[in-house]
C-alpha positions in Angstrom: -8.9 -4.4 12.1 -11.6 -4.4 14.8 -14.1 -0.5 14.9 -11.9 -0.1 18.1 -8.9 0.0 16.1 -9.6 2.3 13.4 -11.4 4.7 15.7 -7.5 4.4 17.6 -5.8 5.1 14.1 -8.1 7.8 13.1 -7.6 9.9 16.3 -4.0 9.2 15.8 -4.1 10.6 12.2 -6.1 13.8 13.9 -4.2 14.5 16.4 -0.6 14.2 14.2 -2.6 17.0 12.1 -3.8 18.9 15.3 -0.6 18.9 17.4 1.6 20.6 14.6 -1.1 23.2 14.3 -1.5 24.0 18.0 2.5 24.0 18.6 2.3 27.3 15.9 -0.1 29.0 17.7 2.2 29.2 21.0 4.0 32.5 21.1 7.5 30.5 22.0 9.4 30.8 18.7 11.3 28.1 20.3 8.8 25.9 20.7 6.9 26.4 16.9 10.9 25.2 15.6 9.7 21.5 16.7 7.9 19.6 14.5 5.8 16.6 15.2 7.1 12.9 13.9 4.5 10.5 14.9 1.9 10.3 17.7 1.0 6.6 19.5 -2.7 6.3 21.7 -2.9 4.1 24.6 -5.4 1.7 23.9 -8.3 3.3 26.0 -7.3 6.9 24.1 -6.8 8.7 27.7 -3.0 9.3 26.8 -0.9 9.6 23.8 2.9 10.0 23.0 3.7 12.6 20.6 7.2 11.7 19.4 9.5 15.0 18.4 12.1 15.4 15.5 15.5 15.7 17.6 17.4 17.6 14.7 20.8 17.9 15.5 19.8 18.9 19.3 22.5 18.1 22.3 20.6 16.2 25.1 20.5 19.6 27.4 19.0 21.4 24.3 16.5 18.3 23.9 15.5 18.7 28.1 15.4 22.5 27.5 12.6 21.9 24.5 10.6 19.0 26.6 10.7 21.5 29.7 9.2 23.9 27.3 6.6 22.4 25.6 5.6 20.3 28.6 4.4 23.8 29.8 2.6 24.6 27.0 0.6 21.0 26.8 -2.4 22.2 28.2 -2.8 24.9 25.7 -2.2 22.3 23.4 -4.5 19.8 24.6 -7.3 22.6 24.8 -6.6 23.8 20.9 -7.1 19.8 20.3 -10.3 19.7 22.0 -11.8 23.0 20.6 -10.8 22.2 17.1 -12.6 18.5 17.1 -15.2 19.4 19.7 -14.4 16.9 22.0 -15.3 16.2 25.7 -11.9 15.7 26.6 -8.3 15.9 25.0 -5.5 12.8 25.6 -2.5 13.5 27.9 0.0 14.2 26.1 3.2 12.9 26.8 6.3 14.7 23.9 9.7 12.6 23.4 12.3 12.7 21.2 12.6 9.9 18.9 16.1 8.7 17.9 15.0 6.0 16.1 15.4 7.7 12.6 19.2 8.1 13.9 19.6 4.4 14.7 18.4 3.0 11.8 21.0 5.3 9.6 23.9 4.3 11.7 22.5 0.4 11.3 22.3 1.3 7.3 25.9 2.5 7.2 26.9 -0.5 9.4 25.4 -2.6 6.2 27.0 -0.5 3.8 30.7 -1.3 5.4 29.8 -4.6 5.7 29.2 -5.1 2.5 32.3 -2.7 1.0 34.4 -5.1 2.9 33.1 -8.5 1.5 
């Protein structure tokens, strides 16, 4: 790994502490029921995807929450900033990930598979 790399990685690892934090410090009891999977950095830092736990949430219930907190992203972005005393937060973009949900359904695909040999 090259410095630019682990100075990516470690303001990954801050922000997937810092996001969680700020997201309870909205007054949207809505919004603090999310919690915070991963987050990816674009290369040059000056955006970031923070990918959401989907629970068991229908895909209008899932819009409904990404409307929500796509509202509250400044406040967000500001708590990030304030708490590491940076210049300037990433934009930050939330999603949904499903991929938890594909690999179980791939994993029970493998387990027929295999009850049927």
């Amino acid at each position: 790994m090259n410095p630019h790399e682990i100075k990516l990685k470690r303001t990954e690892s801050v922000l997937k502490e810092l996001v969680p934090e700020a997201i309870q410090t909205l007054n949207d009891s809505r919004v603090r029921m999310l919690d915070v999977i991963d987050v990816k950095c674009s290369k040059g830092k000056s955006d970031c995807k923070v990918y959401l736990d989907p629970h068991e949430y229908t895909q209008e219930e899932e819009e409904h929450f990404i409307r929500l907190i796509s509202k509250a992203r400044p406040i967000i972005e500001e708590y990030c900033m304030s708490e590491q005393g940076w210049y300037r937060s990433p934009t930050m973009t939330f999603i949904f990930d499903h991929q938890l949900e594909k690999s179980k359904k791939i994993e029970e695909l493998f387990k027929q598979i295999s009850k049927e040999k």
